[in-house]
C-alpha positions in Angstrom: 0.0 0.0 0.0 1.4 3.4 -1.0 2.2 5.9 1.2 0.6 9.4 0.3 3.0 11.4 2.0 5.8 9.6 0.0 4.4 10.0 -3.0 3.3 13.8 -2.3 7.0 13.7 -1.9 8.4 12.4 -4.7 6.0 14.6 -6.9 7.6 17.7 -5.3 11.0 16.5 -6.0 10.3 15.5 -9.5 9.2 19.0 -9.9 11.7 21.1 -8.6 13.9 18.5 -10.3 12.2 19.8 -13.5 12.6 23.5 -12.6 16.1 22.5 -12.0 16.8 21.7 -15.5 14.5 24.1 -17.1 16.6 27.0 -15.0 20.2 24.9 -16.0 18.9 24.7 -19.4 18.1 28.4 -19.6 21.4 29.6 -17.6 23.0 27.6 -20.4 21.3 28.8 -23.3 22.0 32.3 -22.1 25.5 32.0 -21.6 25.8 30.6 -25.1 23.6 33.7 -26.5 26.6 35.7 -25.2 29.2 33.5 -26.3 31.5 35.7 -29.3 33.9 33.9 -31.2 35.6 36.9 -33.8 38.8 36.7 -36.2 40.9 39.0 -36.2 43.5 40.0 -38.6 46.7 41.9 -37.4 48.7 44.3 -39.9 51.9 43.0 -38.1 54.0 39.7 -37.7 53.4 38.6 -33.8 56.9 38.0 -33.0 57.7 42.0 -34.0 58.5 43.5 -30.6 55.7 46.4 -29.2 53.2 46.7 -32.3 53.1 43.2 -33.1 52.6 42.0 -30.0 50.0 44.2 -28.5 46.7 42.8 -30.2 48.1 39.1 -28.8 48.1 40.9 -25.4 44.5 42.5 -26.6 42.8 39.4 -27.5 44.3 37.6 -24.7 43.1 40.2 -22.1 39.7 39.6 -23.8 39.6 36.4 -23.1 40.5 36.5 -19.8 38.4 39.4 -18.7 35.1 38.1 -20.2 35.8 34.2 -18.5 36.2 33.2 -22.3 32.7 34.1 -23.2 35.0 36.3 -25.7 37.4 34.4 -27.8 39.0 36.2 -30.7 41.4 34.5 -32.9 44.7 36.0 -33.9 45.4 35.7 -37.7 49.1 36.8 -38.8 49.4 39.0 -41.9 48.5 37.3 -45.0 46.6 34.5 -43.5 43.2 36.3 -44.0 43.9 39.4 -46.1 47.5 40.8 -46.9 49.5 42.9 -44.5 47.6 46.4 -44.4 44.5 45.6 -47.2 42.4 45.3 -44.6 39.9 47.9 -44.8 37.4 46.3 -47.2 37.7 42.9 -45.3 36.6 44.5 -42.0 33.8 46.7 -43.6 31.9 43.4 -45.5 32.5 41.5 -42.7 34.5 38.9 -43.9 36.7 39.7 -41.1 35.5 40.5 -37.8 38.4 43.1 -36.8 41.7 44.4 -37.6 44.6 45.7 -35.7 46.8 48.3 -37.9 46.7 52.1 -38.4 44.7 54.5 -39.6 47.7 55.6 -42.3 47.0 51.9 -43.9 44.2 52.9 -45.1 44.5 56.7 -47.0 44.0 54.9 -50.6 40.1 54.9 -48.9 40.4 58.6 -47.5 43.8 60.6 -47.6 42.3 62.0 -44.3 42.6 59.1 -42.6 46.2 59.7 -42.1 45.5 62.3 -39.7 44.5 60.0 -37.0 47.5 58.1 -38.0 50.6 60.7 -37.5 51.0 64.4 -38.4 54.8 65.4 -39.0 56.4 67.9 -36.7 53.3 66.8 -34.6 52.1 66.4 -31.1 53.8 64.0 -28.1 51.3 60.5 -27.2 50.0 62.6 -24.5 48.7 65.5 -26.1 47.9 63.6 -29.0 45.8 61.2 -27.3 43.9 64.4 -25.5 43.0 65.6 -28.7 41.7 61.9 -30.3 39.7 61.3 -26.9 38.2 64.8 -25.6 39.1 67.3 -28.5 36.9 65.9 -31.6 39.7 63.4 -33.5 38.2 60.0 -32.4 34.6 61.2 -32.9 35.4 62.1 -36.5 36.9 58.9 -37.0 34.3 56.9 -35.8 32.0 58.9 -38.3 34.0 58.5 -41.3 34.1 55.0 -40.1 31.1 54.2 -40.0 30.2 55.3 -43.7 32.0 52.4 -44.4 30.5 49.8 -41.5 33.6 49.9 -39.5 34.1 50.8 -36.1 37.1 52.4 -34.6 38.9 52.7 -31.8 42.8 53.8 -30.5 44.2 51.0 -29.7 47.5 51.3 -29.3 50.3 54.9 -29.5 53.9 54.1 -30.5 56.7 56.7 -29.6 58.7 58.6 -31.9 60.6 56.6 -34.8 63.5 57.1 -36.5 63.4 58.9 -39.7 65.3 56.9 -42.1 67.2 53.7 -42.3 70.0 54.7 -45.3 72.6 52.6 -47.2 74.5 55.7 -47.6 75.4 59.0 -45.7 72.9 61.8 -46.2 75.0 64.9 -46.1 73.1 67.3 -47.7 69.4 66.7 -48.2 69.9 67.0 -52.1 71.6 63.5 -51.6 67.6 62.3 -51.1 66.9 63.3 -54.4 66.4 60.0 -57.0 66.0 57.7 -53.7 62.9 55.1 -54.0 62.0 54.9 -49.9 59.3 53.4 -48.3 57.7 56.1 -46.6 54.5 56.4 -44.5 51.5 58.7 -44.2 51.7 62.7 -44.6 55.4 62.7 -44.4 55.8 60.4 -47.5 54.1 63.5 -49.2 57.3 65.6 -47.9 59.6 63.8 -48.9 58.3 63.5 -52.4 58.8 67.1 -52.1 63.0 66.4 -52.4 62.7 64.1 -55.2 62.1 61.0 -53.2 60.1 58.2 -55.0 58.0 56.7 -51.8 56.1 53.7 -51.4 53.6 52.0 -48.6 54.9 48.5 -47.8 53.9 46.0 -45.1 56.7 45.8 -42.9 57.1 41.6 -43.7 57.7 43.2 -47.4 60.3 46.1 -46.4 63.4 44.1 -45.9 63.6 41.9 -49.2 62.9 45.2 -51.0 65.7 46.5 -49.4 68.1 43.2 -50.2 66.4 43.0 -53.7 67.0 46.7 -54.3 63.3 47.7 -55.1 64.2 50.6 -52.9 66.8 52.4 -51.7 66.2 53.7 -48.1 62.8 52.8 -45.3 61.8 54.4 -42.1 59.3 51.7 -40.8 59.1 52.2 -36.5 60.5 52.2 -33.2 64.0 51.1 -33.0 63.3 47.4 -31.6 60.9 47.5 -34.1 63.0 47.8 -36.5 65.3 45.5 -35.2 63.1 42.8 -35.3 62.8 43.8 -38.9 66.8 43.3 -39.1 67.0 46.5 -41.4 70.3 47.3 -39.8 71.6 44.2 -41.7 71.4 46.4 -45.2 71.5 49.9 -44.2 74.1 51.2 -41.9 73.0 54.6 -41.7 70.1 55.5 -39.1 68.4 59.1 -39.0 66.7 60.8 -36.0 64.4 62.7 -34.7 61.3 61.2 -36.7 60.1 64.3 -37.4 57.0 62.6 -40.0 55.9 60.4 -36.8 56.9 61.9 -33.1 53.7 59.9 -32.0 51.9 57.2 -34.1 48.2 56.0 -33.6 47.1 52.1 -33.4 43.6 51.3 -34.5 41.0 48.5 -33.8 38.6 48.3 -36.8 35.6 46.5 -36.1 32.6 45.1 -38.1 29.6 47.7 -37.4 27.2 44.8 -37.7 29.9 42.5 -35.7 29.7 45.2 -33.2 26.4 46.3 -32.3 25.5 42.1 -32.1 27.8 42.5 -28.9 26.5 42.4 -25.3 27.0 45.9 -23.5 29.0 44.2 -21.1 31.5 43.2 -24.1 31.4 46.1 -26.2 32.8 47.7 -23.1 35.5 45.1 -22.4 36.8 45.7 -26.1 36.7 49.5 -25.7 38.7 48.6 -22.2 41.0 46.3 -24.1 42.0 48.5 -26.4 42.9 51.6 -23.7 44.9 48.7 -22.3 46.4 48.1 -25.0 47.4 51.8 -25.8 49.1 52.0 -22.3 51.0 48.9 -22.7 52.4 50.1 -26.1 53.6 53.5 -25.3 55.0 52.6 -21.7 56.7 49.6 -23.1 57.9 51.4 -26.5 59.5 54.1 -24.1 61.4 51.6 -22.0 62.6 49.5 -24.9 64.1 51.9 -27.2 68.0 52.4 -26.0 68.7 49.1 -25.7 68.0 48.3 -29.2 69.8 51.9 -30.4 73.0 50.1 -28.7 72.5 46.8 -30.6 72.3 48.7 -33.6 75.4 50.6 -33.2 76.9 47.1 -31.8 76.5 45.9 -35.5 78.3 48.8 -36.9 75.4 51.3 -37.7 75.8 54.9 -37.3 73.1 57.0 -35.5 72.9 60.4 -37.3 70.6 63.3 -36.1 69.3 65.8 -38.6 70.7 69.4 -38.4 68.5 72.2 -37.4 69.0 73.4 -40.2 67.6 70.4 -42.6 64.6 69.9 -40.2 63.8 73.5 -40.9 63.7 72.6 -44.4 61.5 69.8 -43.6 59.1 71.3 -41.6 59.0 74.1 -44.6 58.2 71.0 -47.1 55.5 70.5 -44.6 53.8 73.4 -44.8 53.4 73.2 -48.2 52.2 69.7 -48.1 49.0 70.2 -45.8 48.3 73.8 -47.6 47.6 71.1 -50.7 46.1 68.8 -48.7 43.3 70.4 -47.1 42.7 72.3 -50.0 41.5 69.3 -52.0 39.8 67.2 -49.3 36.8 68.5 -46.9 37.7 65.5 -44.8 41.1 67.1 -43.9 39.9 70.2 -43.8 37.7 70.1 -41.2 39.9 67.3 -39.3 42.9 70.0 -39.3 41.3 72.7 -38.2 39.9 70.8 -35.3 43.7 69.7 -34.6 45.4 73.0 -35.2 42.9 74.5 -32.5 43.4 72.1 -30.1 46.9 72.5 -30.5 47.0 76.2 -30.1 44.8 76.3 -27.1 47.2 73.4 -25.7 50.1 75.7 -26.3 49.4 77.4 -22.8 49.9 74.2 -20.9 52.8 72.8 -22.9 54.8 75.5 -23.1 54.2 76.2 -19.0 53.8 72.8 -17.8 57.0 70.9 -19.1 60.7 71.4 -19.3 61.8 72.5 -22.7 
């Protein structure tokens, strides 16, 4: 004979045995909802010291931060899409994201260089001030998104050298017949001397250089370049990089990859990326003498530009953005945004820090 009370019972655990799995089933449906798995493609070889090896650190962080409910995959250059073609890839989606810079991509908008590195330009501090609170990363993200990409800064490299050279320059009329890879707005001054200046990926600079497709490169940091082995070929190294004193590192993103993200992961990548940013300007500065010594250890000479020739390339200069904004509203409007900012900066700059 039964006993009701049992039975009564094992009803109610049957029940709440149902719940149970109902709820489990739910919890796990949920977390699945939220899981992202993205590709990204990175402009840069992962074994380069500082730029190649921050979006590792990025989608690594990622991971960890979200309790892998966030996976991206890392994808070396020319795996998914050559070196810096990446702009089209991110924009139809057949990439999710894309670590570079914003001068990879001025065969889409000459103006995009601007977000990239201005010669003669700001330090990473001010220059970050303007991108984040003075108008430049807003009017990225809108020329962006014409093209169903989000940006973000993801990444600010110290100065770099100027020049890598198989010969002395001793004048600067000894750059005149020179093919040079050359990046952003300063390529345009140095066309200005008779230089013949090319974009290459930096896994393409070096056998151009030993082939003798070009003559001279200035490609990044010096343990950048180091990892690039350019000292190998050219034995003559110029400073101050006047063309890049600070350079940008951007995070495009999918528009539509995007806005499918949970808030709570749209905000981890936004904090990924200001990570990111940190790490490569506090480990660029810290890393920089030790590779000028290892140069000069393989019997490179470290030459700084007179006063006199940086004079004549900050003249070039001048000329070179009068003719730039004059044909683009895109770097019109994007100068004038950063000479004000600039100008209204001067008062801290020139009071607040040593000469």
């Amino acid at each position: 004979m039964s006993n009701p009370r049992r039975t009564l019972g094992l009803k109610r655990l049957a029940l709440a045995g149902a719940a149970l799995a109902i709820g489990l089933t739910a919890t796990i449906a949920d977390a699945q909802a939220e899981r992202v798995r993205w590709k990204l493609h990175a402009a840069y070889a992962s074994n380069i010291p500082i730029i190649g090896d921050t979006p590792t650190m990025l989608v690594d962080t990622i991971e960890k931060a979200s309790g892998g409910s966030f996976r991206i995959k890392h994808f070396e250059p020319g795996a998914l899409v050559p070196g810096n073609s990446y702009y089209d890839p991110v924009s139809s989606g057949a990439v999710d994201a894309a670590f570079g810079t914003p001068g990879f991509n001025v065969n889409k908008n000459f103006a995009y260089a601007f977000f990239a590195s201005v010669p003669f330009g700001p330090r990473a501090g001010e220059y970050l001030a303007w991108m984040r609170y003075g108008g430049g990363e807003e009017m990225a993200r809108e020329m962006y998104a014409r093209d169903n990409i989000r940006f973000y800064v993801c990444g600010i490299a110290p100065p770099e050298t100027s020049g890598w050279f198989r010969k002395e320059i001793k004048t600067l009329d000894d750059l005149r017949g020179l093919k040079m890879r050359f990046f952003g707005l300063g390529a345009k001054v140095m066309e200005k001397f008779g230089v013949s200046t090319q974009l290459l990926a930096g896994g393409d600079i070096y056998p151009a250089l030993e082939l003798g497709s070009i003559d001279a490169t200035e490609f990044s940091m010096p343990v950048t370049d180091k990892g690039y082995g350019f000292y190998q070929i050219a034995k003559h190294n110029y400073f101050p990089g006047w063309h890049q004193q600070s350079t940008i590192n951007e995070l495009l993103v999918n528009q539509d990859a995007y806005k499918a993200l949970s808030d709570a992961h749209k905000e981890l990548l936004a904090a990924g990326c200001d990570r990111a940013t940190l790490y490569m300007f506090v480990k660029g500065e810290a890393s920089q003498y030790d590779a000028i010594k290892f140069h000069q250890s393989k019997g490179v000479t470290i030459h700084r530009w007179t006063d006199e020739q940086l004079a004549q390339f900050e003249a070039a200069w001048k000329e070179v953005i009068a003719e730039e904004i004059a044909g683009n509203e895109d770097a019109k409007r994007i100068w004038a945004s950063y000479s004000k900012f600039r100008e209204d900066y001067a008062v801290w700059r020139d009071n607040g820090y040593l000469k």
